[in-house]
Each structure stands twice: as structure tokens, then as C-alpha cells.
C-alpha positions as a LaTeX table, in Angstrom:
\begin{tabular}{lrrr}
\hline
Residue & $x$ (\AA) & $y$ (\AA) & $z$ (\AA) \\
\hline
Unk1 & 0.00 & 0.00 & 0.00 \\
Unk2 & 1.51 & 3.19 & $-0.51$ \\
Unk3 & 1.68 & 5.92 & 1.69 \\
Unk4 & $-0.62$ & 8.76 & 0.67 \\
Unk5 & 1.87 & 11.50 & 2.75 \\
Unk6 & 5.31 & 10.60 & 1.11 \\
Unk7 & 4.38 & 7.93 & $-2.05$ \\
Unk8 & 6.60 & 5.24 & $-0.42$ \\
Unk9 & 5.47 & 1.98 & $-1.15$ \\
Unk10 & 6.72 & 0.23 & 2.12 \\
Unk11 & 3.84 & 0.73 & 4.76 \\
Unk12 & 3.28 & $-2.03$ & 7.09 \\
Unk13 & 0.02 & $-2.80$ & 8.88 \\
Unk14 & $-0.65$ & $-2.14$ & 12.46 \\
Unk15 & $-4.30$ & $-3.12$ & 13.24 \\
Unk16 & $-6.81$ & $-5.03$ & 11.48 \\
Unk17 & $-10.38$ & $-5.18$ & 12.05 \\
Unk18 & $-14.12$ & $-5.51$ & 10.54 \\
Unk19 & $-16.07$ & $-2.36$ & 10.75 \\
Unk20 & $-19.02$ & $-2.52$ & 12.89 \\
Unk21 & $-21.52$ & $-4.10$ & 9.70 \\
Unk22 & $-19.00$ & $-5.79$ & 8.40 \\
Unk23 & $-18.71$ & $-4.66$ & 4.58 \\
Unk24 & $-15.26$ & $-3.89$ & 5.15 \\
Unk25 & $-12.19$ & $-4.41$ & 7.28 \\
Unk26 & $-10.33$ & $-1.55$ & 8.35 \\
Unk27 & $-6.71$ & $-1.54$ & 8.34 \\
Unk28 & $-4.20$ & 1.23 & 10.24 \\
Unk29 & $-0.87$ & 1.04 & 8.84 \\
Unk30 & 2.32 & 2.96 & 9.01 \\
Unk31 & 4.81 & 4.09 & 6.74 \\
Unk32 & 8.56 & 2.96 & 6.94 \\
Unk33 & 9.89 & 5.94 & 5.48 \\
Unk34 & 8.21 & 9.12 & 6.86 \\
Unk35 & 6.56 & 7.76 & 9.99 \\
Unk36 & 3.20 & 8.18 & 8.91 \\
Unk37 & 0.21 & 7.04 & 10.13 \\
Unk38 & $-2.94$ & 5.99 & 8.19 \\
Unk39 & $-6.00$ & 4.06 & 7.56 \\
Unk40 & $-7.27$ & 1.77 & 4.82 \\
Unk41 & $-10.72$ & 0.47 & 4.05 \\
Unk42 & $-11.02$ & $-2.86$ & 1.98 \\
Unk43 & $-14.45$ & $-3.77$ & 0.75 \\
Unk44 & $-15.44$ & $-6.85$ & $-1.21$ \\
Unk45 & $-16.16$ & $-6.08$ & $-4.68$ \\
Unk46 & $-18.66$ & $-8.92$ & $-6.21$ \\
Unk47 & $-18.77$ & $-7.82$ & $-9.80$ \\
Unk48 & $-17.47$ & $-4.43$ & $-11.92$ \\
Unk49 & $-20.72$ & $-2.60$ & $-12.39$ \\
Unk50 & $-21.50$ & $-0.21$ & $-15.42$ \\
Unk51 & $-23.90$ & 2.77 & $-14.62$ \\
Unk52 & $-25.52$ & 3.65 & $-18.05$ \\
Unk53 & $-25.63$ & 7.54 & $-17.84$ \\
Unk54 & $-29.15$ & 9.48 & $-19.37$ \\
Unk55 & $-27.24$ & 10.35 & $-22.60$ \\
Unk56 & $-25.96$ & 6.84 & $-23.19$ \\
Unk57 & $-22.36$ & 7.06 & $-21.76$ \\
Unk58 & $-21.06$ & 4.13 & $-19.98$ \\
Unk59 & $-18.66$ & 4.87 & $-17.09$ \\
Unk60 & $-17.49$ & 2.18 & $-13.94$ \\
Unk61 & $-19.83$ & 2.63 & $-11.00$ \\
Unk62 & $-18.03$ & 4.89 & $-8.57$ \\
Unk63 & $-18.79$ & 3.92 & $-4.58$ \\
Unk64 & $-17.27$ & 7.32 & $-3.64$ \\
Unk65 & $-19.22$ & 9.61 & $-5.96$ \\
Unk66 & $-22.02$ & 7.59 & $-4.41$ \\
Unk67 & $-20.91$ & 8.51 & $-0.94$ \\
Unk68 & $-20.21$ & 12.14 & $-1.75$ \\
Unk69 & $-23.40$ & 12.91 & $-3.39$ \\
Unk70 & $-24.89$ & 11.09 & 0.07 \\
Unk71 & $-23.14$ & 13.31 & 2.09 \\
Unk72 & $-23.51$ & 16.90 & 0.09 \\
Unk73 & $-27.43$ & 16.19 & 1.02 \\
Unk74 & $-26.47$ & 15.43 & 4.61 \\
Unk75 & $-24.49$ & 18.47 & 5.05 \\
Unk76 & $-25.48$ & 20.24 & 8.18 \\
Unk77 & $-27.77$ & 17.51 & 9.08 \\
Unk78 & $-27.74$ & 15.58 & 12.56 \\
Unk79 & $-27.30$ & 11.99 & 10.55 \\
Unk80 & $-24.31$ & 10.13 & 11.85 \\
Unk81 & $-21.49$ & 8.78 & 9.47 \\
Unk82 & $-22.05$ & 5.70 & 10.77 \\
Unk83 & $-25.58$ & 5.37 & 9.10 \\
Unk84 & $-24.47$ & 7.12 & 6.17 \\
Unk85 & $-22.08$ & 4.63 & 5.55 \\
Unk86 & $-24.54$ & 1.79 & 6.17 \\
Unk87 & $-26.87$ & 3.68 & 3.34 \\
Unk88 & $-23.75$ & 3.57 & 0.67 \\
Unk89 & $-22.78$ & $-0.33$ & 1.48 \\
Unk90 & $-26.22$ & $-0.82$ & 1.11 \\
Unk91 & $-26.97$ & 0.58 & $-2.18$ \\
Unk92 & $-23.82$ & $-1.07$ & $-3.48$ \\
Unk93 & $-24.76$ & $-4.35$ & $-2.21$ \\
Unk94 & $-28.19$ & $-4.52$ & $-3.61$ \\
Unk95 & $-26.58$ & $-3.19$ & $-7.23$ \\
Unk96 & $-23.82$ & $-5.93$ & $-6.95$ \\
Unk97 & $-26.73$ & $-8.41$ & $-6.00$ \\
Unk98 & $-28.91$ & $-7.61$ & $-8.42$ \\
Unk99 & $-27.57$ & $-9.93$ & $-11.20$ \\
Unk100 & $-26.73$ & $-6.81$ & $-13.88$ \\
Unk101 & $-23.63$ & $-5.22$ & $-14.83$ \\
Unk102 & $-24.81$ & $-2.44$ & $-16.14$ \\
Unk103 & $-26.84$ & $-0.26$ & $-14.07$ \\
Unk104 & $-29.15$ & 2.82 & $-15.47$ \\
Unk105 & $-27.65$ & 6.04 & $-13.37$ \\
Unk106 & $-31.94$ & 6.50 & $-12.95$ \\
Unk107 & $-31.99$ & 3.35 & $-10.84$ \\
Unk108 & $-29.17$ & 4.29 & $-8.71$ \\
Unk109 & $-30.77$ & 7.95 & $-8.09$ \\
Unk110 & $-34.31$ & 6.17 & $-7.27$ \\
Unk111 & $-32.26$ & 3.82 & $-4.77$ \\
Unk112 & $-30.88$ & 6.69 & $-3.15$ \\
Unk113 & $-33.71$ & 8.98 & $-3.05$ \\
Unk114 & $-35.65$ & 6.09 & $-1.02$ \\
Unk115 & $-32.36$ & 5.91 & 1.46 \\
Unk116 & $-32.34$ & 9.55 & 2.14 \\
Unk117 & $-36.53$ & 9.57 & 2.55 \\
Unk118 & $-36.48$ & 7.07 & 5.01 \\
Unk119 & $-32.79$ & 9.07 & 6.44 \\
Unk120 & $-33.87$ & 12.57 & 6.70 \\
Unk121 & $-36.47$ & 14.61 & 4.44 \\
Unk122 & $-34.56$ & 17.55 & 4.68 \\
Unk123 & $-31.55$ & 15.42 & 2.46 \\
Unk124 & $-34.06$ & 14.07 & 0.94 \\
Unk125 & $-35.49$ & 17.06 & $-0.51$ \\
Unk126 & $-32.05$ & 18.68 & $-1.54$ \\
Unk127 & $-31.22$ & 15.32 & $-3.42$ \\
Unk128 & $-34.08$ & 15.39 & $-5.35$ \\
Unk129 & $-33.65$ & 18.53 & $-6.12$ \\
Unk130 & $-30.47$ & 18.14 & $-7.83$ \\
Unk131 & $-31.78$ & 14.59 & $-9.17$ \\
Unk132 & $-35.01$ & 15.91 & $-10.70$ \\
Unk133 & $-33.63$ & 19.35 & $-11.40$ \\
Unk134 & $-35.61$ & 21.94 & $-10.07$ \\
Unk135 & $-35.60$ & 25.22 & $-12.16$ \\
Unk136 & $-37.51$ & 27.18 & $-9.77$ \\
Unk137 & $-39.06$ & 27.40 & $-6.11$ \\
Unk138 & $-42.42$ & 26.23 & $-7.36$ \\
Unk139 & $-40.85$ & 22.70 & $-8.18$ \\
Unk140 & $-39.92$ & 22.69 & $-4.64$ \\
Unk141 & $-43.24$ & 23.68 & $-3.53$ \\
Unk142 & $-45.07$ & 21.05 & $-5.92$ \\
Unk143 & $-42.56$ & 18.21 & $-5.07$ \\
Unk144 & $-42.82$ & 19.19 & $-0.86$ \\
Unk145 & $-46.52$ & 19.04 & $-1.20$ \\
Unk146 & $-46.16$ & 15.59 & $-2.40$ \\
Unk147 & $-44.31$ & 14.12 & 0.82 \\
Unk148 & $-48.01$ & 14.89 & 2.47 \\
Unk149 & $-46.14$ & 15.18 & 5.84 \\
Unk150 & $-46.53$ & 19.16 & 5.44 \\
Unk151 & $-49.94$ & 21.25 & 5.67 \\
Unk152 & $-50.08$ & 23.85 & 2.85 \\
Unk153 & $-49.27$ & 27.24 & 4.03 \\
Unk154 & $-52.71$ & 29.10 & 3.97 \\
Unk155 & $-52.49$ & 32.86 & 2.08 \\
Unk156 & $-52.17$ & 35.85 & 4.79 \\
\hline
\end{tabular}
């Protein structure tokens, strides 16, 4: 492994040990040269996975775009890393277990958009409105009025 501070490619592991739901096992290693200290995270990988973009494009699924566009929704928000991790590993794991390679990038956004309703509604609402692309405050208003958890605002 090499070390991400100084490039050397003698690092030698310290501590090994699953993460709490056991999707990965996290490794703290050191680096011979510069006396580093670090940590790895190595995941089982079932199958190399396509995701089919909207204008055709084929690019290799990407677990930390996944993750990032996760957490941009969850900025701010009281939802601990620990359960947004749990979200990611599962979304891979049902896209790994789902018996395709290639994956439409629509199906991945509907898989997350479920996740972050049943997370928070306040990630859930800034996901979507990247995912569906909101143009202007009444597509927030239309698609907030469709969670039904919210009374309409009556005119003062």
C-alpha cells in the first residue's frame, strides 16, 4: 500500500479489524519511510458494475461519488457517518446483487432517493432537487406538497 503523505510503497500494517456491519475491514498502517500514520478500508467487490448515464455514456460505477453525493445532502444535518455509511454499502450491495452489470444512473438515483426519505427529508429534498432538477421554487413547492407530511401554508 503506498503511503498517501510521502508515495513510499513500504507501509506495514498495524491493526486489522471488521467495521461494525461488516462490509469492510479496516486496516491502520504505518509508513517505513516518513513515519506516517494511516488508515485503509477494503471492501469486497462482487462484480465491476456499469452505470448507463441518461445520454448513453457508460462509465465504472463509482462507490465514492455515491458517498459524496450522500453526504452533500447530509451536510449540516444531525445523521451520523455511521448510518451514512450503512446507506452507501447498502446501495452497493443490492446493485452488486442484483444480477446486472450495467446499471441505469436513474436506478441508482431512485435507490438513493428512497435511502435519504427514510434518512432525513430535509436530504431528501435537496437530493431530489439536484436529481429531478428543479428550475424554480415552485418545483420545490409542488414536489414538498407531495411528501403529504406538510400542511399547505394558507395565504395571509
Amino acid at each position: 500500500m503506498r503511503c498517501p503523505f510521502c508515495g513510499n510503497d513500504d507501509t506495514q500494517v498495524k491493526d486489522s479489524r471488521p467495521t461494525e456491519d461488516n462490509s469492510a475491514i479496516r486496516r491502520r498502517r504505518f509508513c517505513l519511510a516518513c513515519s506516517s500514520r494511516f488508515t485503509t478500508f477494503e471492501r469486497v467487490q462482487l462484480r465491476d458494475l456499469i452505470v448507463i448515464k441518461n445520454n448513453g455514456q457508460r462509465v465504472s460505477f463509482d462507490r465514492d461519488k455515491l458517498s459524496r453525493s450522500i453526504h452533500i445532502a447530509c451536510r449540516k444535518r444531525r445523521v451520523d457517518e455511521e448510518r451514512l455509511e450503512r446507506v452507501v454499502n447498502g446501495i452497493q450491495r443490492r446493485l452488486e446483487s442484483s444480477g446486472d452489470t450495467e446499471i441505469p444512473s436513474a436506478t441508482i438515483g431512485e435507490m438513493v432517493m428512497e435511502a435519504l426519505q427514510a434518512l432525513d427529508p430535509v436530504a431528501y429534498v435537496r437530493y431530489a432537487s439536484v436529481y429531478k432538477d428543479f428550475r424554480e421554487a415552485r418545483d420545490f413547492e409542488e414536489f414538498v406538497e407531495t411528501l403529504g407530511g406538510a400542511e399547505p401554508t394558507a395565504e395571509r
